[in-house]
VOGU-3710 file (C-alpha; in Angstrom, 3 decimals, decimal comma):
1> xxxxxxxxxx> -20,102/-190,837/-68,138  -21,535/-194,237/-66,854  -19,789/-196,188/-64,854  -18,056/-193,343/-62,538  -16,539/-193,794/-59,115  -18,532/-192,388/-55,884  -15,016/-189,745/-55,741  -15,859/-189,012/-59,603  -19,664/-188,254/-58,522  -18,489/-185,809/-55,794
11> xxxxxxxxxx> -16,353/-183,843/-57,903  -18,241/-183,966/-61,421  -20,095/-180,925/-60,690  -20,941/-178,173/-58,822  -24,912/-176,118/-58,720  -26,127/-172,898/-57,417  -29,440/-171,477/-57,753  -30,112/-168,716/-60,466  -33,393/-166,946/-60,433  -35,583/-169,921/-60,711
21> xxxxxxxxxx> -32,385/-171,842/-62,196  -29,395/-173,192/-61,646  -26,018/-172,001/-62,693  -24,204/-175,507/-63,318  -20,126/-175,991/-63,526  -18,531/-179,367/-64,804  -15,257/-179,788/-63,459  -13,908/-182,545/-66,230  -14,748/-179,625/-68,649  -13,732/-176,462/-66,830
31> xxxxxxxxxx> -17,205/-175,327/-68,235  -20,295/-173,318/-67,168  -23,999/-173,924/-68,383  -28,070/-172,440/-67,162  -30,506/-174,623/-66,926  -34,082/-174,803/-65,821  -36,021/-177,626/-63,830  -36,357/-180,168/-64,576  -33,759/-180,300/-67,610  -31,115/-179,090/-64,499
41> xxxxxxxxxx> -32,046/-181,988/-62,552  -31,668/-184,686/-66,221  -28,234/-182,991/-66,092  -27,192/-183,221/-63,114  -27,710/-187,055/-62,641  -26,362/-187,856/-66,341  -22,922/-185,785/-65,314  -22,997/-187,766/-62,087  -22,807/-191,111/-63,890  -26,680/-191,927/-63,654
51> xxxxxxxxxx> -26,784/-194,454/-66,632  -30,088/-194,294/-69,102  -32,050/-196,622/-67,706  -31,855/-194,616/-64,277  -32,519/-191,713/-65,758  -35,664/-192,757/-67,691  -36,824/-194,040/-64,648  -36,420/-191,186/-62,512  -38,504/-189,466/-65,919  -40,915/-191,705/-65,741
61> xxxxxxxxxx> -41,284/-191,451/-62,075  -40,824/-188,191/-60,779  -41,758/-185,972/-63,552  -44,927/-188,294/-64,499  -43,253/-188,927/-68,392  -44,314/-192,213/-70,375  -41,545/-194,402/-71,525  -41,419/-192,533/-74,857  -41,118/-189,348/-73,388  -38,630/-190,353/-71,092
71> xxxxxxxxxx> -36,367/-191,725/-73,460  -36,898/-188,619/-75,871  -35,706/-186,183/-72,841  -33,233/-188,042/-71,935  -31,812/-187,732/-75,544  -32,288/-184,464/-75,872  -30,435/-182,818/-72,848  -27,394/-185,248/-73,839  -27,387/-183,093/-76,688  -28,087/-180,177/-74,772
81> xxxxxxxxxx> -24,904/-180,795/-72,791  -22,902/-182,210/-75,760  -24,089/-178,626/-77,882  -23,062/-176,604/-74,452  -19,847/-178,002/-73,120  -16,629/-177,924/-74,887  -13,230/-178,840/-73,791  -11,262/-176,039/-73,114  -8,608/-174,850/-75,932  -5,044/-177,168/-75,291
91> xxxxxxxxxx> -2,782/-173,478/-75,571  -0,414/-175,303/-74,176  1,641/-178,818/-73,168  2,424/-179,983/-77,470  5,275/-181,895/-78,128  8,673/-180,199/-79,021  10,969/-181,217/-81,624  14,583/-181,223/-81,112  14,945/-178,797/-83,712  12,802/-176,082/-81,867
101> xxxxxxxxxx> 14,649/-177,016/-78,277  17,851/-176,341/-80,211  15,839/-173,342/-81,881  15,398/-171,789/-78,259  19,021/-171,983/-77,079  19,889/-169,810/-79,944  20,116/-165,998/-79,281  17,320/-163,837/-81,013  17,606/-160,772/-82,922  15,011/-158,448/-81,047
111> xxxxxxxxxx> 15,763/-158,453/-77,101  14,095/-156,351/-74,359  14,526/-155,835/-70,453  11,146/-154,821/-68,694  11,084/-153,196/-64,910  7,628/-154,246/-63,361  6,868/-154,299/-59,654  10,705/-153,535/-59,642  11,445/-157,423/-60,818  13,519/-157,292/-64,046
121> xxxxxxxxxx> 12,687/-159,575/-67,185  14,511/-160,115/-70,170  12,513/-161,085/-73,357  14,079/-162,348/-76,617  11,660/-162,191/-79,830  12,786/-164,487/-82,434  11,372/-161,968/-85,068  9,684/-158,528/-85,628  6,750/-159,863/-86,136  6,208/-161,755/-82,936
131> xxxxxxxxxx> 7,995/-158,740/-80,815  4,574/-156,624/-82,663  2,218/-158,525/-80,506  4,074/-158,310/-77,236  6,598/-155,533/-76,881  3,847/-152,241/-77,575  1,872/-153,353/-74,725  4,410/-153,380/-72,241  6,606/-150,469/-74,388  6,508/-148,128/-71,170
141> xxxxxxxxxx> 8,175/-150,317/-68,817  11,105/-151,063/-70,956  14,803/-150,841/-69,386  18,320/-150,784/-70,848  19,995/-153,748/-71,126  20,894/-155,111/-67,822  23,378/-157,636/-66,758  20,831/-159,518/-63,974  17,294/-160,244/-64,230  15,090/-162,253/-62,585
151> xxxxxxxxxx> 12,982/-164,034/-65,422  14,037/-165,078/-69,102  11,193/-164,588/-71,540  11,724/-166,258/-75,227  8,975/-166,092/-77,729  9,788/-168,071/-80,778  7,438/-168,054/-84,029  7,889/-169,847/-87,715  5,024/-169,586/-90,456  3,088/-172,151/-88,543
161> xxxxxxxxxx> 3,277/-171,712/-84,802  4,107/-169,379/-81,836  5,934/-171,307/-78,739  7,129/-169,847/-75,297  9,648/-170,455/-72,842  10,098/-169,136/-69,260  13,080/-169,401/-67,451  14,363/-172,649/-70,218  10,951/-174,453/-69,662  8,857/-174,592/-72,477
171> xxxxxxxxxx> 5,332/-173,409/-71,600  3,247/-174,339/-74,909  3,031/-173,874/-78,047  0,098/-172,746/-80,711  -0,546/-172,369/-84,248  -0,468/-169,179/-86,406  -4,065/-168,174/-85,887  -4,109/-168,616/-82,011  -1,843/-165,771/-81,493  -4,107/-164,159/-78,722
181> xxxxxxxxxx> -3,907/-167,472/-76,483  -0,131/-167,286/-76,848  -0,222/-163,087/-76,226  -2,582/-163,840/-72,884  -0,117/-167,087/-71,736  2,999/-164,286/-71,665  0,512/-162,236/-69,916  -0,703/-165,128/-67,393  2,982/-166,047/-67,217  4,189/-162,128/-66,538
191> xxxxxxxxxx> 1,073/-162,011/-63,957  2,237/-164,759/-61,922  5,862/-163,440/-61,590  5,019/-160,432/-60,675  2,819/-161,060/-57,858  4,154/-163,992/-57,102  1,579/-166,226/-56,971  1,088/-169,092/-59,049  -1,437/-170,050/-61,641  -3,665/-171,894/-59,235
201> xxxxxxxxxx> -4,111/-168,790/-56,886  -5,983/-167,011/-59,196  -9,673/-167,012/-59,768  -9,658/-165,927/-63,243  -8,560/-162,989/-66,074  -11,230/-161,287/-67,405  -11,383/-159,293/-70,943  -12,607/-156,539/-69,056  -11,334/-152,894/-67,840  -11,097/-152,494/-64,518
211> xxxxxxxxxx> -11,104/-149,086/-62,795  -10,174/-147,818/-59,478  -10,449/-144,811/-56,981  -8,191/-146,511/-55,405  -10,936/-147,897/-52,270  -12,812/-149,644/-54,966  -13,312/-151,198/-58,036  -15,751/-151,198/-60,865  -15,463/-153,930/-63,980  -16,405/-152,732/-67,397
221> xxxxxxxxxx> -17,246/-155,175/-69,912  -18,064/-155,190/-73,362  -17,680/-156,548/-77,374  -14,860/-155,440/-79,039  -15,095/-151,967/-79,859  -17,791/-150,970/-77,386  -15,454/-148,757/-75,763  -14,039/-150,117/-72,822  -10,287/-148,642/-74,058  -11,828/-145,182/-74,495
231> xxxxxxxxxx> -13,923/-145,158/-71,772  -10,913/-146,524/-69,653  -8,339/-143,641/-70,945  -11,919/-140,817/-70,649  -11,594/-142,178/-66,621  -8,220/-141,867/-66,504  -8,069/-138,413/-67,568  -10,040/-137,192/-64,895  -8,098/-138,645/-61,924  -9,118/-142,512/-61,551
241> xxxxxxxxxx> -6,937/-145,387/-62,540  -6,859/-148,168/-64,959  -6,248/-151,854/-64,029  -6,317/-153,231/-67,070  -8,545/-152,267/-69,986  -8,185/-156,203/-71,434  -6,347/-158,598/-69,177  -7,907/-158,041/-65,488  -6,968/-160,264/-62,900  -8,734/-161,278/-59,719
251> xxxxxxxxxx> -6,974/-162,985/-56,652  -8,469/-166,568/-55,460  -8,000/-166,129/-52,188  -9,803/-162,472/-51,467  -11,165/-161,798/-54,554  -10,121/-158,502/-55,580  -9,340/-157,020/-58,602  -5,690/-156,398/-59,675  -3,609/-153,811/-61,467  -1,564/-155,415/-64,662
261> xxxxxxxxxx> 0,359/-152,210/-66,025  0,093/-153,435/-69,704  -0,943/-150,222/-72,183  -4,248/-149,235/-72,992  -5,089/-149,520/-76,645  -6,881/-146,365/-77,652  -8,805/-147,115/-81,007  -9,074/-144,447/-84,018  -12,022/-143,501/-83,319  -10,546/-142,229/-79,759
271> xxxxxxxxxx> -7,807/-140,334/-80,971  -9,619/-136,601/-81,356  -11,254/-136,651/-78,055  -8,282/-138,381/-76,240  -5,270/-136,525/-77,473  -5,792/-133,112/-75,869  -5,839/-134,785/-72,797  -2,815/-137,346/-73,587  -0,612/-135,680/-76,095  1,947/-138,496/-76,106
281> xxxxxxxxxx> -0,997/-140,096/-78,338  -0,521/-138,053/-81,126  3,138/-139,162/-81,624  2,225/-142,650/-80,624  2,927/-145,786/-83,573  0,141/-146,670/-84,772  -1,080/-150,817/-85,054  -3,554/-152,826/-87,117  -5,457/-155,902/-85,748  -6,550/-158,086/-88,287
291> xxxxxxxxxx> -8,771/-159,943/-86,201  -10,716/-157,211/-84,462  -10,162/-155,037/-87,791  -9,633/-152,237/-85,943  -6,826/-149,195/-85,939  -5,341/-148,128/-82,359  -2,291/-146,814/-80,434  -1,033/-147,442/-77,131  -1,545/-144,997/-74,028  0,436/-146,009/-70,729
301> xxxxxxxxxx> -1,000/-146,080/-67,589  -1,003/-143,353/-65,088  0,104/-146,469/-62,585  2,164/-149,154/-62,664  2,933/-150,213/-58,878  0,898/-153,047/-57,413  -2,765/-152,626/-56,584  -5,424/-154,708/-55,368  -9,074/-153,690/-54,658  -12,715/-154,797/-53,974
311> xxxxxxxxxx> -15,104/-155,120/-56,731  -18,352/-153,207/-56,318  -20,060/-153,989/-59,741  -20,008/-155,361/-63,052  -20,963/-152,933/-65,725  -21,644/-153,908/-69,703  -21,001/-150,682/-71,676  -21,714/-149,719/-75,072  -20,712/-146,194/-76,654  -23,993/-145,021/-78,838
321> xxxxxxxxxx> -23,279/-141,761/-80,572  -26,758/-139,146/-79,313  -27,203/-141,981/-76,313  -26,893/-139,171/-73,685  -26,695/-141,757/-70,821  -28,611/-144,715/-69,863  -27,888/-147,127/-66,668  -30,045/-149,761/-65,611  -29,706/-153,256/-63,973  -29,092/-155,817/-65,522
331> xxxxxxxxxx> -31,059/-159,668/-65,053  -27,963/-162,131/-63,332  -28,763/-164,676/-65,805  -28,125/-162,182/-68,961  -24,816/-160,703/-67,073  -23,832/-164,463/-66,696  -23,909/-165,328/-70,135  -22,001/-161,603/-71,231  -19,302/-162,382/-68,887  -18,012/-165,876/-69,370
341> xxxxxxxxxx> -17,171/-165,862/-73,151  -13,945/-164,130/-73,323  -12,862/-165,046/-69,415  -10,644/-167,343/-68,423  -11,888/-168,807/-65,102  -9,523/-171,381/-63,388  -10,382/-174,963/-63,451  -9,282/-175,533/-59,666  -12,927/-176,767/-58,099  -12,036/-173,786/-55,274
351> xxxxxxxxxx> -11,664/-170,779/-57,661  -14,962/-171,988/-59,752  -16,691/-172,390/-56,410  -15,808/-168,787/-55,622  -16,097/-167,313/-58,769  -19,421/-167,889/-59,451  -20,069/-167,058/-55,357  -18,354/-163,713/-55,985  -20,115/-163,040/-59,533  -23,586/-163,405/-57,393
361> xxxxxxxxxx> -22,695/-161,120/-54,901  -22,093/-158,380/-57,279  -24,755/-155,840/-58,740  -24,844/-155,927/-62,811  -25,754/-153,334/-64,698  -26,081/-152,155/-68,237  -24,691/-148,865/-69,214  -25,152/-147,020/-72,546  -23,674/-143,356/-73,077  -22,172/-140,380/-75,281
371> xxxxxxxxxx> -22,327/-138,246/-72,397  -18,699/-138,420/-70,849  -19,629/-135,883/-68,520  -22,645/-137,823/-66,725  -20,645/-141,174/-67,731  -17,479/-140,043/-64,898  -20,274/-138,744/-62,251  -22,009/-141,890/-62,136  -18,688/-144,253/-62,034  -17,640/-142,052/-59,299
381> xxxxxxx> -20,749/-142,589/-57,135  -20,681/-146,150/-58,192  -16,662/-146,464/-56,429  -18,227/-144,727/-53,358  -20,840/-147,418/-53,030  -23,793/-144,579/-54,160  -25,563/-146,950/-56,598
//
């Protein structure tokens, strides 16, 4: 990083305080990192271009280190940031071949027309396969055949990659095993259509349900099969509505949550409690995901018009069978770290500088139940602001 430009400094990185830390973003990396004094301050000037002989010196002289030391630290938190920072995933912008550009101008067997937000798309799926991790989740809003439509969806796969294409541009391409960066492009891609807003306007998705009384929002976030689908569908059932229970939204601009009317997935273990309450569940094809080696069918939403609401808290649930129910708040530093690994937050210096502004603002708690009955009560204080 030596040698950078004053305009480089400027926009190398961002800091906000953190319970005795700071909460650091670096914009060449799109990527967030904690850090307490005085490794935040080493880091800080080495992102900024500070070259090692300044920053031994500043060792030396402000934090009272001998040369040794100095040098030492200085090593270390370059592998601090080196072990912390990784450039984001490339999911999309490869080269095409001619081959797959004349590949995409040829018609596919498996085609679909979608209604959302009352703007028609028509999606081709090159095979069965690919239409499998696409078409169930958006099953519900599926059309006949129609002669106009707004957007052309094409999803193309061979045994070594997945590409898309929106409206004849080709949006990127990814190997076999990246399948759920190509699945959340469509999504991002679908998103952006539908509100009409592009990719830049929004502050970031996060694999999180969102629910809504409509006023308000609360987040719900969680591992993989902690429950967020069951709780999502348990919420549902008793007159609230889901967002998303995977791919939520939020706006740039104001910050609120949005509705995306994909399915909710419904694991096995959901299916007994669930299905006297949804009985379309029972009929319902069932999928396999080999990566989260889990069993589940899809449940749509109650609604699918366009919604957009105020978060009032984050909450990181876990089902624990004999749990009863236990809600407490949770440390901002520990909610930080649970939250960014499975979001995608947008690289525009703006949307980072609000996100993490928003995320600070918000009350974080922890939430562990069996008890559906207490579980609804207390989210339905929580959307009427009684915390």
């Amino acid at each position: 990083m030596e040698g950078s430009s004053e305009n480089q400094v400027k926009n190398t990185i961002l800091s906000w305080p953190l319970e005795g830390k700071k909460i650091l973003w670096f914009s060449k990396f799109n990527q967030y990192l904690i850090a307490a004094s005085p490794a935040d301050q080493i880091i800080e000037r080495i992102s900024q271009g500070d070259n090692s002989a300044s920053v031994q010196a500043f060792c030396q002289s402000d934090l009272q280190m001998d040369q040794d030391q100095a040098k030492t630290f200085e090593i270390e938190i370059k592998q601090f940031i080196k072990n912390c920072i990784e450039i984001e995933p490339k999911i999309s912008g490869k080269k095409v071949s001619l081959n797959k550009n004349q590949r995409a101008k040829q018609k596919s067997l498996y085609e679909k027309f979608y209604q959302i937000f009352g703007i028609i798309f028509f999606v081709e799926y090159e095979s069965e396969k690919i239409e499998d991790l696409i078409h169930p989740k958006f099953a519900h809003l599926e059309i006949q055949a129609q002669q106009k439509y707004s957007h052309h969806f094409k999803v193309m796969n061979s045994d070594l990659e997945y590409s898309l294409w929106v409206n004849d541009v080709f949006i990127g391409s990814w190997e076999a095993h990246e399948s759920h960066f190509m699945t959340g492009k469509f999504s991002m891609e679908i998103l952006q259509k539908i509100y009409q807003r592009p990719e830049n306007q929004w502050m970031g998705v996060f694999h999180a349900a969102g629910i809504t009384d409509g006023d308000n929002c609360i987040i719900f976030l969680g591992d993989s099969g902690n429950g967020k689908s069951t709780l999502s569908s348990i919420l549902m059932a008793h007159g609230l509505d889901v967002l998303a229970d995977d791919f939520l939204p939020v706006d740039g601009e104001s910050q609120d949550v949005c509705l995306f009317p994909a399915a909710i997935s419904v694991k096995k273990q959901g299916y007994d409690f669930l299905i006297p309450k949804f009985p379309e569940l029972k009929e319902a094809k069932e999928y396999f995901s080999t990566t989260q080696d889990k069993t589940f069918r899809y449940l749509a939403p109650n609604e699918t018009k366009a919604i957009q609401v105020p978060c009032k808290a984050f909450v990181f649930v876990k089902y624990k069978e004999n749990s009863g129910f236990q809600f407490q708040p949770l440390r901002k530093e520990d909610a930080f770290k649970k939250l960014l690994p499975d979001s995608w937050i947008s690289k525009e210096q703006e949307n980072a500088r609000r996100f993490v502004e928003w995320f600070l603002s918000m009350p974080s708690f922890e939430m562990t139940y069996s008890d559906n009955n207490l579980m609804v009560k207390e989210v339905k204080k929580m959307l009427k602001n009684e915390f």
